[in-house]
C-alpha positions in Angstrom: 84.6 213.2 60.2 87.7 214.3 58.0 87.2 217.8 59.1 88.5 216.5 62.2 90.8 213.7 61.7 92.4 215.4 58.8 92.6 219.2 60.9 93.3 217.7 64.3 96.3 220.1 65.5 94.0 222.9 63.7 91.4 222.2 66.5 93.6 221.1 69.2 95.1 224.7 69.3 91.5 226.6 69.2 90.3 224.4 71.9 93.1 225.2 74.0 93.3 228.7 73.2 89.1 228.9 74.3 90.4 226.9 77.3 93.5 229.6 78.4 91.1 232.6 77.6 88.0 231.2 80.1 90.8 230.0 83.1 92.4 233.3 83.0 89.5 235.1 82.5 87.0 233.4 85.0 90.2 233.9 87.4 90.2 237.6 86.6 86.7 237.9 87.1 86.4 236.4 90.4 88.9 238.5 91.9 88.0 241.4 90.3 84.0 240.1 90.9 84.6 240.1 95.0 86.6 243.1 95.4 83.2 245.0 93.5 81.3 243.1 96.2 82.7 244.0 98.9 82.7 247.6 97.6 79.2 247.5 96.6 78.2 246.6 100.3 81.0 248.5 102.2 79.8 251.2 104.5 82.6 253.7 102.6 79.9 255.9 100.5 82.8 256.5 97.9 83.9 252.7 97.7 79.7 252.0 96.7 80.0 254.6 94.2 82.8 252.9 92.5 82.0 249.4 92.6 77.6 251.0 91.8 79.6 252.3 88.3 81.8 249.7 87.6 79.1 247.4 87.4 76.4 250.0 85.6 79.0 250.4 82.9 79.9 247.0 82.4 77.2 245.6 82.4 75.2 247.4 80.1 78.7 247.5 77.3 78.0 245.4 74.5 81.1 243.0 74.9 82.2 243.5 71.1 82.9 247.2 71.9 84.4 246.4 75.0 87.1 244.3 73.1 87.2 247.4 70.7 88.2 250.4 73.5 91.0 247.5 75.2 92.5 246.3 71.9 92.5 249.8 70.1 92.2 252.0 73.5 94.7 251.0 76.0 97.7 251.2 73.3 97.1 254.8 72.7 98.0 255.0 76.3 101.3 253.5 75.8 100.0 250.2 77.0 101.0 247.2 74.0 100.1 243.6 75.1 99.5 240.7 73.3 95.9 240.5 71.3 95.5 237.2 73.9 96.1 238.9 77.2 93.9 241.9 75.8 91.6 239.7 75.4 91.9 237.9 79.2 91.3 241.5 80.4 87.8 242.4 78.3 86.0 239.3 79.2 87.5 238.9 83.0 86.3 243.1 83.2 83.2 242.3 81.4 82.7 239.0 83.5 83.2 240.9 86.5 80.7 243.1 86.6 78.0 239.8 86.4 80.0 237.8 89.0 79.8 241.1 91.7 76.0 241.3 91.3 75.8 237.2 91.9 78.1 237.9 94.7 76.2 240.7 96.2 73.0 239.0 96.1 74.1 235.7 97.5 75.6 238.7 100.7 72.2 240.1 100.8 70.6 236.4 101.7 72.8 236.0 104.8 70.8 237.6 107.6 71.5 241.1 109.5 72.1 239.6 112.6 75.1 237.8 111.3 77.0 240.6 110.5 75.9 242.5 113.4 77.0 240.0 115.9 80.5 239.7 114.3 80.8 243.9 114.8 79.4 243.4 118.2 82.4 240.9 119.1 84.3 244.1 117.7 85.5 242.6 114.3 86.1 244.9 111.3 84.0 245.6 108.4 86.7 243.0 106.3 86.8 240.4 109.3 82.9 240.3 109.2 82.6 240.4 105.2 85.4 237.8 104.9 85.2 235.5 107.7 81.1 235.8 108.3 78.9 236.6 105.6 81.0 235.5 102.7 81.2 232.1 103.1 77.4 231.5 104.2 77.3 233.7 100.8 79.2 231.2 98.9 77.1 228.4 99.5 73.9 229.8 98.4 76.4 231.5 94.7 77.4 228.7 93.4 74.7 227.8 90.3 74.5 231.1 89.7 78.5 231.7 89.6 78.8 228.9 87.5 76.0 230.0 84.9 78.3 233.1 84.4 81.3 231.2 84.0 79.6 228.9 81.1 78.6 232.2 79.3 82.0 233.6 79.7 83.0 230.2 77.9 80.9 230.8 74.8 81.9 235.0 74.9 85.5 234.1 74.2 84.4 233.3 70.6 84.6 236.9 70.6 88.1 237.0 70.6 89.3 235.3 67.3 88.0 238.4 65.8 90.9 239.9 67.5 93.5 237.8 66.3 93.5 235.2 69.5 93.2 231.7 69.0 90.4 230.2 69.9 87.9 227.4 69.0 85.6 229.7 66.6 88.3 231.0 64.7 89.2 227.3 63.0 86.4 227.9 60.9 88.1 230.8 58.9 90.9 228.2 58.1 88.5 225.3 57.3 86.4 227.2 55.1 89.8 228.3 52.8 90.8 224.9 52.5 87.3 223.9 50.9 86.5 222.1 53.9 82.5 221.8 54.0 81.3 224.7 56.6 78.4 222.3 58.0 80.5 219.6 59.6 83.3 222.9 60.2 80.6 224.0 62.4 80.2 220.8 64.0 83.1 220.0 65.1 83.5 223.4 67.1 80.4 223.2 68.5 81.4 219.7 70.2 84.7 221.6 71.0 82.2 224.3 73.5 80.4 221.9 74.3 83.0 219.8 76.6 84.4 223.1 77.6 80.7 224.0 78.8 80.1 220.9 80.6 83.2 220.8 82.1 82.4 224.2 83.4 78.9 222.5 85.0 79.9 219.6 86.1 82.7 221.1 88.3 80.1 223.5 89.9 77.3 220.6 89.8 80.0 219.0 92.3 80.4 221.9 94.7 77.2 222.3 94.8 76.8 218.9 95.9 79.2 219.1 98.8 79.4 222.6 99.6 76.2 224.2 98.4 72.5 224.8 100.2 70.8 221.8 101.0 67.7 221.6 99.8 
């Protein structure tokens, strides 16, 4: 218990550093997650392409080397931000690719017709996507989003190798001060596990008002 009590700041700013990286991040990804969505499913063959590689690549990038080509990468292009906000746009890019696919699948369970209706009544291809199918979509997304969202949680550990606070990152400070690694370990994995349950008890609650009844 003196790990904690005696490091309380210590921990205090990784858990809010974890907390900043998954808001920003999860926000990131679900912008960037809809606008590969509606790309993936937009009757543009050039706009399916794009969104078909963004999520190919992404997805199958090991997320350490992802932070490696945006910390090291984009400055070579002139491009110098801090390590955190690097680190916002690696997991929300990485997230994204996950949070399209959830999207797009939850899209594919909303039947034909609906769609086809809306374009009969002559609205556009973004009228329909937006004020039809996407929010029958919602409804049936919303474990599955935020399943994503709790693994984005425990990939921002990721980014205290880069010189971001964060929660995992305490433990290199800890360990210098002769503090015993076990109860280290511990206390940080307490520290995920509010941020984690957070993450499911907010979506356990829109489920509950918003999702498919079962």
């Amino acid at each position: 218990m003196d790990v904690l009590t005696d490091n309380l700041s210590l921990y205090g700013r990784g858990f809010l550093g974890t907390v900043e990286l998954t808001v920003y991040a999860a926000l990131l990804a679900l912008a960037l997650g809809f606008v590969m969505a509606s790309f993936r499913v937009a009757p543009v063959r050039a706009l399916r392409a794009l969104g078909t590689v963004w999520v190919t690549v992404l997805r199958n990038t090991p997320l350490t080397l992802l932070f490696f080509a945006v910390v090291l990468g984009l400055p070579r292009f002139g491009l110098v931000l801090p390590f955190q906000l690097f680190a916002v746009l690696a997991l929300g890019c990485y997230t994204s690719a996950f949070i399209c696919e959830v999207l797009r699948s939850g899209i594919n369970t909303v039947p034909k017709g609906q769609g086809e209706a809306a374009r009969s009544l002559g609205m556009t291809f973004g009228q329909t996507l937006g004020g039809v199918v996407l929010p029958q979509a919602f409804r049936a997304v919303i474990p599955p989003i935020g399943s994503t969202l709790i693994a984005l949680a425990k990939n921002s550990a990721i980014a205290g190798a880069f010189s971001v606070t964060e929660l995992l990152g305490t433990y290199k400070s800890l360990s210098e001060m002769g503090y015993s690694i076990i109860w280290t370990f511990v206390w940080i994995a307490v520290g995920y596990l509010i941020i984690t349950l957070s993450i499911s008890a907010l979506f356990h609650f829109m489920e509950k008002h918003w999702g498919v009844a079962r």
